[in-house]
C-alpha positions as CSV (number, residue, x, y, z in Angstrom):
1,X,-5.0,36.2,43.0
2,X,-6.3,32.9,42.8
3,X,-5.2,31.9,45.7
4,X,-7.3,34.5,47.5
5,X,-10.5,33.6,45.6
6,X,-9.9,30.0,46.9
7,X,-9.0,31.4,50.1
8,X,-11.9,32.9,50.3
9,X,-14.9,30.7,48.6
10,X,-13.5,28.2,51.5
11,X,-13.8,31.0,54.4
12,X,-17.1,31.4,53.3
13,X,-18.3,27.7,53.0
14,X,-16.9,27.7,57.0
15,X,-18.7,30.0,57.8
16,X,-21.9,28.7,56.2
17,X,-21.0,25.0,57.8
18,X,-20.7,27.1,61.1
19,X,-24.0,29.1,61.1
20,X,-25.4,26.1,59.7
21,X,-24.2,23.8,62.4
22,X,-23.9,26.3,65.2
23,X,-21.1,26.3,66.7
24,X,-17.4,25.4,66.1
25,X,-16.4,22.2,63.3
26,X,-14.9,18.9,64.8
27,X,-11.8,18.1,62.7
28,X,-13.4,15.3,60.6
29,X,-15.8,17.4,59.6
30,X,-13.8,20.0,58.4
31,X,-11.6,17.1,56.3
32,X,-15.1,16.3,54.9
33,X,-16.3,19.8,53.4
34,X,-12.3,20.0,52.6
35,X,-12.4,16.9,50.3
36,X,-16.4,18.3,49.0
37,X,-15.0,21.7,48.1
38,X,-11.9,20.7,46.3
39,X,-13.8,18.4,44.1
40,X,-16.7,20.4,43.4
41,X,-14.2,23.5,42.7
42,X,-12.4,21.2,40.4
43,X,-15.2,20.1,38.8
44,X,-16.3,23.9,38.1
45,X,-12.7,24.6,37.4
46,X,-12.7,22.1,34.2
47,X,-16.0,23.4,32.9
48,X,-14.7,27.0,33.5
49,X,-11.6,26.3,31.4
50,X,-13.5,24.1,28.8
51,X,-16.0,27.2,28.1
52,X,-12.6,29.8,27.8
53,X,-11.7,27.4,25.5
54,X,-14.5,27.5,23.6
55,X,-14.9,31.0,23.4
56,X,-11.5,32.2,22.8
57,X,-10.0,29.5,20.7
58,X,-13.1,28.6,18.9
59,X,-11.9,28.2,15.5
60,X,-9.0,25.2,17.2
61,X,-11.8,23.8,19.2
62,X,-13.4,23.2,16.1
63,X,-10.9,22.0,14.0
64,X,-9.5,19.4,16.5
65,X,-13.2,18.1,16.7
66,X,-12.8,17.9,13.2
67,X,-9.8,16.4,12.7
68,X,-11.0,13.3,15.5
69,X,-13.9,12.9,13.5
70,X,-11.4,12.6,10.3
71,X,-9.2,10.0,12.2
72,X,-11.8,7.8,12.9
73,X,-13.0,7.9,9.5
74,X,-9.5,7.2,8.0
75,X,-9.1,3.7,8.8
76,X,-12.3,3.1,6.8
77,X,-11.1,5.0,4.1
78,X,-9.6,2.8,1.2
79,X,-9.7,5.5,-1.2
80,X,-6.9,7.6,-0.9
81,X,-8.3,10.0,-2.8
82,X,-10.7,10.8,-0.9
83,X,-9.0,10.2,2.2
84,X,-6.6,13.2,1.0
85,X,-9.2,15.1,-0.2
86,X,-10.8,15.6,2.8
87,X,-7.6,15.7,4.8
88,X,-6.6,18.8,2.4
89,X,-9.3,20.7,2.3
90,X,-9.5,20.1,6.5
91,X,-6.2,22.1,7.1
92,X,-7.0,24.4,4.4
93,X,-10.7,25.5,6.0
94,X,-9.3,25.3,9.6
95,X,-5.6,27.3,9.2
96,X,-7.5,29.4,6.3
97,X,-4.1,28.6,4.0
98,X,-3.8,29.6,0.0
99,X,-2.9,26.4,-0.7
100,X,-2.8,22.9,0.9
101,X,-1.5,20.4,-1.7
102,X,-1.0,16.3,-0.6
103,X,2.1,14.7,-3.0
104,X,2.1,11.0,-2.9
105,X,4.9,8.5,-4.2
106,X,4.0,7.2,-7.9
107,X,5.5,3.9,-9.0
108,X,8.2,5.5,-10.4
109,X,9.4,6.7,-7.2
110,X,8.3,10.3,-8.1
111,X,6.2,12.5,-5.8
112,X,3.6,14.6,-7.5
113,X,0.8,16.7,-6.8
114,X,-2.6,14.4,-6.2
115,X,-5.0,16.7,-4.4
116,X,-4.9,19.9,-3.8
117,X,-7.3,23.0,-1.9
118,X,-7.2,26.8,-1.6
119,X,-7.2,29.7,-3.8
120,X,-3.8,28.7,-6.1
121,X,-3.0,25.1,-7.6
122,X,0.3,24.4,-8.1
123,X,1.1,20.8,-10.1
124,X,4.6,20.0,-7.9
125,X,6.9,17.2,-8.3
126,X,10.3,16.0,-6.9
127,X,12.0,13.0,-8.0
128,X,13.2,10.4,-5.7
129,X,16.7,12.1,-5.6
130,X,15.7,15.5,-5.5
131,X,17.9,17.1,-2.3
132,X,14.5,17.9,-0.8
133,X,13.6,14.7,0.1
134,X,17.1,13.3,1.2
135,X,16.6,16.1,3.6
136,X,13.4,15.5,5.1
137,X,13.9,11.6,5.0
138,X,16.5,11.8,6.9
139,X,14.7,12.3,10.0
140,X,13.3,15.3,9.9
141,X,9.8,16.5,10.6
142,X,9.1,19.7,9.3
143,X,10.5,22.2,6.8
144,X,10.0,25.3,6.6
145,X,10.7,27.8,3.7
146,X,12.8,29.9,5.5
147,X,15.4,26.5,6.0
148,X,15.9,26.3,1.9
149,X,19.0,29.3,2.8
150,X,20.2,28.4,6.2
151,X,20.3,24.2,6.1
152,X,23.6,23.3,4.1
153,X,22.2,20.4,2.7
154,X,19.7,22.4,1.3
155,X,21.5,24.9,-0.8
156,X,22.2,22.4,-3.4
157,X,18.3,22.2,-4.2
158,X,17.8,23.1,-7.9
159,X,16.9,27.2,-8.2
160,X,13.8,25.8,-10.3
161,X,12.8,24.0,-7.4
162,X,13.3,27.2,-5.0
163,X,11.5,29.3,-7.2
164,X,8.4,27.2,-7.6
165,X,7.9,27.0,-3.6
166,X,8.6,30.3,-3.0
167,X,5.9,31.3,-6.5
168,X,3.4,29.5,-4.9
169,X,3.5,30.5,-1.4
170,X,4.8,27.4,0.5
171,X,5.3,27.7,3.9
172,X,5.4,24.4,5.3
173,X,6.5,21.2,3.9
174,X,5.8,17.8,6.5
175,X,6.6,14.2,5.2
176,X,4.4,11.2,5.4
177,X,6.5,8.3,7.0
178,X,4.6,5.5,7.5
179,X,7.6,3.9,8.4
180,X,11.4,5.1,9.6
181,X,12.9,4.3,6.2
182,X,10.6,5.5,4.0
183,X,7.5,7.9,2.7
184,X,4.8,7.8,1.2
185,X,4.1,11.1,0.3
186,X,4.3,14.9,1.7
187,X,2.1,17.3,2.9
188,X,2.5,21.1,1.7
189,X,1.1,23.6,3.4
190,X,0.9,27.2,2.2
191,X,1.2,31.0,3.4
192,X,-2.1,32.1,5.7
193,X,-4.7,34.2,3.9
194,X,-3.7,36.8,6.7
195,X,-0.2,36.9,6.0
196,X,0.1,36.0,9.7
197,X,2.7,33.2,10.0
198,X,2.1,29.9,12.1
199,X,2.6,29.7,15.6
200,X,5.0,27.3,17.3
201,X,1.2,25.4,18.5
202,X,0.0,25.3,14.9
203,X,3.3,24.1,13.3
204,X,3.2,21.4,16.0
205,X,-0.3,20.1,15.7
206,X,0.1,20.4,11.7
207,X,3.0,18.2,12.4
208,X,1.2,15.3,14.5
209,X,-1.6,15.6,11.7
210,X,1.1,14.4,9.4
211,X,2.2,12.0,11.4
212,X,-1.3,10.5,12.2
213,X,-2.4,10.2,8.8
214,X,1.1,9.0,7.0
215,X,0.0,5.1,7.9
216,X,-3.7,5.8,6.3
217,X,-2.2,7.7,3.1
218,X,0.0,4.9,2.5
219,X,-2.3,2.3,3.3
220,X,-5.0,3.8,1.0
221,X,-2.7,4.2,-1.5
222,X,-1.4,0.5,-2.1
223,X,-4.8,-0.3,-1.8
224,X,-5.6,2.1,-4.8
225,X,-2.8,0.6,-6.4
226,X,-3.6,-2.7,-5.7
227,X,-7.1,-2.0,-6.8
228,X,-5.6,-0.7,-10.1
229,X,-3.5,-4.0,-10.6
230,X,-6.1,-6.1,-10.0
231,X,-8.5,-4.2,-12.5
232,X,-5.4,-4.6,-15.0
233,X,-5.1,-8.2,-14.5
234,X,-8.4,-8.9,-15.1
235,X,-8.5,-7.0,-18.2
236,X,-5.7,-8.7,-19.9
237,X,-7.3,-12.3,-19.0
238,X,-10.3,-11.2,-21.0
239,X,-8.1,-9.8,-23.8
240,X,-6.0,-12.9,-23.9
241,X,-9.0,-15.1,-24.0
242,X,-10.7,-12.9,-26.6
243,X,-7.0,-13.4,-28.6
244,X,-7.5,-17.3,-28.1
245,X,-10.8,-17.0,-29.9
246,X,-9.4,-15.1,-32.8
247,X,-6.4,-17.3,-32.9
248,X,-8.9,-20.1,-33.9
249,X,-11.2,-18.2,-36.2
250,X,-8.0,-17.1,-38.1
251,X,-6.7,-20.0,-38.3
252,X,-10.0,-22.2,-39.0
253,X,-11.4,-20.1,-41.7
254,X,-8.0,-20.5,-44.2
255,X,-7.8,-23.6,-43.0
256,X,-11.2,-24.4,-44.2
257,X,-10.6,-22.8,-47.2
258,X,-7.4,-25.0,-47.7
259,X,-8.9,-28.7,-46.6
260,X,-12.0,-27.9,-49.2
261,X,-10.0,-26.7,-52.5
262,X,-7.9,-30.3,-51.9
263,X,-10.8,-32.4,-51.3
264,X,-12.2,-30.7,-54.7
265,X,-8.9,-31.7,-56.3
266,X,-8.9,-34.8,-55.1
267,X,-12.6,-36.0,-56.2
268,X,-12.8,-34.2,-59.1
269,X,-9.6,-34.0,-60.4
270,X,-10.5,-35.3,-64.1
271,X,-13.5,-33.2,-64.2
272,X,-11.7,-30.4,-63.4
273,X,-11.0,-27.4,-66.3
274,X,-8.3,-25.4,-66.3
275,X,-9.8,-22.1,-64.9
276,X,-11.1,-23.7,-62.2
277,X,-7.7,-25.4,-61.2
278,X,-6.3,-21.9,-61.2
279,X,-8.9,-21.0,-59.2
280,X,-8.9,-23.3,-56.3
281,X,-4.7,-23.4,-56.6
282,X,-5.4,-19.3,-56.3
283,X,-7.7,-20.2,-52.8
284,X,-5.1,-22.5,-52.3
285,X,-2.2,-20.6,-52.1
286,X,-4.2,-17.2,-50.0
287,X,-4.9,-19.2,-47.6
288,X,-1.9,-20.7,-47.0
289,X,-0.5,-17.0,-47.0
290,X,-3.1,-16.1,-44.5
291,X,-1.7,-18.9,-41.7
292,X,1.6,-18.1,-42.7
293,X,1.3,-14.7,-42.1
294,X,-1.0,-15.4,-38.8
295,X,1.8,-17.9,-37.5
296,X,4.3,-15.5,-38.5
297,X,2.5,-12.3,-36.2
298,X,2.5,-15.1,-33.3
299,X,5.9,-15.5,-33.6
300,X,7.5,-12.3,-33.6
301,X,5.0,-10.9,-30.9
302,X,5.9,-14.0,-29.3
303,X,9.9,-13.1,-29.7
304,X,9.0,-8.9,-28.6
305,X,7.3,-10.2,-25.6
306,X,10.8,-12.5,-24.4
307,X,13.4,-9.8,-25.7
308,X,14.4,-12.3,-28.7
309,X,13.5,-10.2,-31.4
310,X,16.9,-9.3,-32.6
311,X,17.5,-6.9,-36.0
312,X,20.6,-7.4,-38.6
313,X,21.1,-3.4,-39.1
314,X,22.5,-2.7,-42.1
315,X,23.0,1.0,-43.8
316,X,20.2,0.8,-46.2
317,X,18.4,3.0,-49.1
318,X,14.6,3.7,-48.2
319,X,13.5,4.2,-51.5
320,X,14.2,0.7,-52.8
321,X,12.4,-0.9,-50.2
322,X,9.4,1.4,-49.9
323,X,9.2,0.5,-53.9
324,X,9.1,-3.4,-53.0
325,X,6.4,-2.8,-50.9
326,X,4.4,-0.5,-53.3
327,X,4.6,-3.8,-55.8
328,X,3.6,-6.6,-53.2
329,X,0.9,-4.4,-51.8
330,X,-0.6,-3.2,-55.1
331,X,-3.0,-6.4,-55.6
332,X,-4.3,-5.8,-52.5
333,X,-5.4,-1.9,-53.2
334,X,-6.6,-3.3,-56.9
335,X,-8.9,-5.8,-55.3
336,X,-10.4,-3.1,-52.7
337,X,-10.4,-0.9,-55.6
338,X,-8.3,1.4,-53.8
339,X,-5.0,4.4,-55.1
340,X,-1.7,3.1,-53.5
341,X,0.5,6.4,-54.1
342,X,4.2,7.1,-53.2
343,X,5.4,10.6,-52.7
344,X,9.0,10.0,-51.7
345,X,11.3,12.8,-51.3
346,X,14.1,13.2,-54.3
347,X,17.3,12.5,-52.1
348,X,17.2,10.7,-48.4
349,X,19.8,9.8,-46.4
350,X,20.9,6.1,-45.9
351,X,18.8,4.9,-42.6
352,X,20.2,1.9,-40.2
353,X,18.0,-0.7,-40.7
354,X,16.9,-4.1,-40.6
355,X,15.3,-4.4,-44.0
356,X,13.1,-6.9,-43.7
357,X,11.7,-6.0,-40.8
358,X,11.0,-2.2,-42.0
359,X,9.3,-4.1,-44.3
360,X,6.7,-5.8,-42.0
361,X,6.0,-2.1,-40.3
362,X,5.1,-0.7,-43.8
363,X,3.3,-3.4,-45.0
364,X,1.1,-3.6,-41.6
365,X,0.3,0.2,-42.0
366,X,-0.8,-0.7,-45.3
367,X,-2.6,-3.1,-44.6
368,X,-4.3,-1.6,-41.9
369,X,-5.2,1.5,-44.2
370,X,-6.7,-0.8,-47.2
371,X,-8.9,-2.6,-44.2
372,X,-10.2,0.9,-42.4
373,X,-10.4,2.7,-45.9
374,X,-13.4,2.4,-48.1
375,X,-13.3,1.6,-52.1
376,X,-12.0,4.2,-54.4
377,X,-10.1,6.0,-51.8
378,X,-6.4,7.2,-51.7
379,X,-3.6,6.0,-49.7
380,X,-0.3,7.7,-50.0
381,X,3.2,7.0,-48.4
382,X,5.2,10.2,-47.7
383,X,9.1,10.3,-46.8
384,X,11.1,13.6,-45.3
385,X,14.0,13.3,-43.5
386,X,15.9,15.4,-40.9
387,X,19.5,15.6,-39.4
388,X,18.9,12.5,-37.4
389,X,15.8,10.5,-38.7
390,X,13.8,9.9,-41.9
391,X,10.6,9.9,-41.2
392,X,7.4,7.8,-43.1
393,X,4.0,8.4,-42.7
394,X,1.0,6.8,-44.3
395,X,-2.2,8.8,-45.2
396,X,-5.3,6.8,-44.8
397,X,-9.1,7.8,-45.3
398,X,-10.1,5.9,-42.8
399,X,-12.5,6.9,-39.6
400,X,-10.4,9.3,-37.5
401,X,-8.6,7.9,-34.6
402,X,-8.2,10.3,-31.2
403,X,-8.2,10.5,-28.0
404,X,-7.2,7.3,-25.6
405,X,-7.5,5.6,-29.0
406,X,-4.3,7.4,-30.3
407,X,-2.4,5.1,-27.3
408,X,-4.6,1.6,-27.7
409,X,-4.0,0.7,-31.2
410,X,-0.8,0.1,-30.8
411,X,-1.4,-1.9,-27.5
412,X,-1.7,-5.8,-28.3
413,X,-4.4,-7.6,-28.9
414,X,-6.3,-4.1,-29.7
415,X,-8.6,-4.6,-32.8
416,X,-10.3,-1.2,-34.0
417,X,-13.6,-1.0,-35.7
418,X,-14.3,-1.1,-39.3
419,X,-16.2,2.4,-41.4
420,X,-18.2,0.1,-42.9
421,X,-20.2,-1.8,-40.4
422,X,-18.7,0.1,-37.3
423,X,-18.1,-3.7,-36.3
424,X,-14.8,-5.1,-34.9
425,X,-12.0,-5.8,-37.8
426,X,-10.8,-9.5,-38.2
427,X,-7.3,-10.8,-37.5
428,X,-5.4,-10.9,-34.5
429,X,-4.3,-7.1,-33.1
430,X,-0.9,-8.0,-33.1
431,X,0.1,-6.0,-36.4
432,X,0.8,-2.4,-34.8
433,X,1.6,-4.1,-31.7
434,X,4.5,-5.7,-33.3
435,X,5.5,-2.5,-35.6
436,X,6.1,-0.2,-32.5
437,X,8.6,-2.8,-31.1
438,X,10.3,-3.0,-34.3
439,X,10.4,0.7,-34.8
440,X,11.1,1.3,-30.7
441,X,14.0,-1.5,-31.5
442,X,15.2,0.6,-34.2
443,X,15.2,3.3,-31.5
444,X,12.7,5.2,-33.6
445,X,9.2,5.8,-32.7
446,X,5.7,5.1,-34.1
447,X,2.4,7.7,-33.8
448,X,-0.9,8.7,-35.7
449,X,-2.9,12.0,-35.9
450,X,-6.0,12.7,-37.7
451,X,-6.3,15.0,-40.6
452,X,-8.3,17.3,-41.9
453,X,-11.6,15.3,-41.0
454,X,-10.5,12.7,-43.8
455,X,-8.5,10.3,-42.3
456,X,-5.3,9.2,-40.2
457,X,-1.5,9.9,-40.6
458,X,0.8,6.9,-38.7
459,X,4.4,8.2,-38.7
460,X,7.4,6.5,-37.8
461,X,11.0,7.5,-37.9
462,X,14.3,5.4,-38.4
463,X,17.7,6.6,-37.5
464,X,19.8,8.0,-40.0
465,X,23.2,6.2,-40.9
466,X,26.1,8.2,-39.7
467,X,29.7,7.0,-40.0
């Protein structure tokens, strides 16, 4: 058929050249309108095919438009989520799919959901040695749901796995490999809204998307991370040179306090009376306590942060010690005018545990709840126990901690702000800092939740002693 139609569109341009010349065509002149018509005809050939395109496969036209457009873009992109935002919701408009989700590699060598588009939005996640991803990084480019029961290596994939791709529709699963030995994330693609299933054309160009875009996810994504690090750096410098600062104002103030009562002595020490030697021997001896006690937080942070911060675990009575502390503590609460209460349970187990440094945790959370609380206000020291742990918790009245917050206090260097004044609190951050490693060391662990609008609860468990 088309050979007759260009059969005869050239009969009839002879004939024209014919009339048009009158008479019969020399043989170089037929090579001439020969070499005209076959271009022109191509020329209208192109454009003919170029407008079917258009009108019968306008929805492709568009989308490989699109997706040019979007490739372009991508190597200015150094946001990857926005580079797989719009790279979702791309395949997801185009292909009209219930779900397009975009998984990319954490730190932790986990894949998890980071964008998704479409009607349903499934949170996945596969591990580094889930049987999935051995599969598709071992060279393959594409699966498809209906592999998960013919591929051998595939039947081992966990039936919780299975279930959640076949709950949410999954059709198509492509990985991102920047490189041959390794991805950076994967690409899920869902059933159609039409229940139609993808061509053999549309699984294909799907599949070069994937492989277009697995250099910019990755590339965007170390920048992120980069980004993150950077950001992370920067923060600790300022903490640590915030820390510096306190280190001297904690030090200089008892300090102070120490040079001035001597000098006192010193000059005046016939003048002075007995009450005011008590006095100054008094200032003498707190702040001596207070750089010992500083020195001592720098120390043991110090020994956390290098792995030299050993325990001596002993099986040990609770009770006892929770009763030492009541007595060193109680001069503090009296001068705050404060209720130190202990509401120990009648019979606990015998915990496994260094006893001196159990000490330092309680005594920091007491601390810490004298400082936040305000005068004539409660604090109270709970025990229970269970098959495994007892647990303590101390009941403050101080402003209610939540949110982030709940993480950051027990983050180094991390000072909260007082009720009073809603100013920072003095001393160095380090106590909580130093309690979670203890506890964590202890192979406990430390928390706090609010109450009741009236204050804070920090818990912390230590392991019971079993023979």
């Amino acid at each position: 058929m088309v050979a007759l139609i260009v059969g005869l569109v050239y009969a009839g341009a002879m004939l024209a050249a014919y009339t048009w010349y009158g008479g019969a065509l020399s043989l170089w002149l037929h090579a001439i309108v020969l070499v005209l018509f076959v271009v022109t005809l191509r020329m209208v050939w192109d454009g003919v095919e170029m407008l079917v395109d258009m009108l019968f496969f306008k929805e492709r036209y568009k989308f490989l438009k699109q997706l040019n457009k979007f490739m372009l873009d991508s190597y200015d992109i150094r946001d990857y989520m926005q580079l797989g935002s719009q790279l979702v919701n791309l395949i997801e408009n185009s292909f009209q799919a219930r779900y397009v989700g975009l998984l990319v590699r954490n730190e932790s060598n986990v894949f998890r959901t980071t964008l998704t588009a479409g009607e349903e939005q499934p949170q996945l996640s596969f591990s580094n040695e889930s049987e999935l991803l051995k599969w598709l990084g071992s060279g393959r480019k594409i699966l498809n749901i209906n592999d998960i029961e013919t591929e051998p290596e595939l039947k081992e994939l966990p039936d919780g796995e299975k279930r959640t791709l076949r709950e949410f529709g999954v059709d198509l699963i492509f990985p991102l490999k920047p490189t041959v030995s390794e991805m950076a994330g994967l690409l899920v693609v869902g059933s159609k809204k039409s229940g139609k299933i993808y061509s053999e054309d549309e699984t294909a160009l799907l599949m070069g998307v994937a492989e277009s875009v697995a250099n910019g996810v990755e590339n965007a994504r170390i920048h992120h991370y980069e980004t993150l690090l950077v950001n992370e750096l920067k923060s600790q410098n300022e903490k640590k040179t915030e820390f510096l600062h306190s280190i001297v104002h904690e030090l200089k103030t008892p300090l102070t306090s120490l040079l001035s009562s001597t000098e006192l002595l010193e000059e005046d020490i016939g003048t002075v009376t007995y009450d005011q030697r008590e006095r100054i021997i008094n200032n003498i001896k707190r702040s001596a306590g207070s750089m010992d006690r500083r020195v001592s937080e720098l120390l043991d942070f110090t020994r956390s942060q290098t792995g030299n911060l050993e325990l001596k675990l002993t099986p040990t009575k609770i009770v006892p010690m929770l009763d030492d502390v009541y007595e060193r503590m109680m001069p503090v609460f009296r001068e705050r005018k404060q209720t130190l209460k202990l509401d120990t349970a009648e019979s606990l187990p015998l915990v496994l545990a260094d006893t001196d440094k159990l000490e330092q945790v309680l005594i920091n959370l007491l601390s810490n709840a004298s400082k936040f609380s305000s005068s004539d206000t409660e604090i109270v020291v709970r025990t229970k126990s269970s098959d495994d742990f007892v647990i303590v918790e101390v009941e403050d009245c101080a402003p209610i901690i939540g949110g982030d917050e709940k993480e950051k206090v027990f983050e180094a260097y991390y000072r909260g702000k007082t009720g009073v004044n809603n100013v920072t609190s003095p001393g160095l951050g380090l106590g909580l800092a130093i309690a979670r490693k203890i506890v964590e060391l202890h192979k406990g662990k430390i928390w706090v939740d609010g109450y009741s609008e009236k204050g804070n609860i920090f818990s912390f468990t230590v392991p019971v002693f079993k023979e």
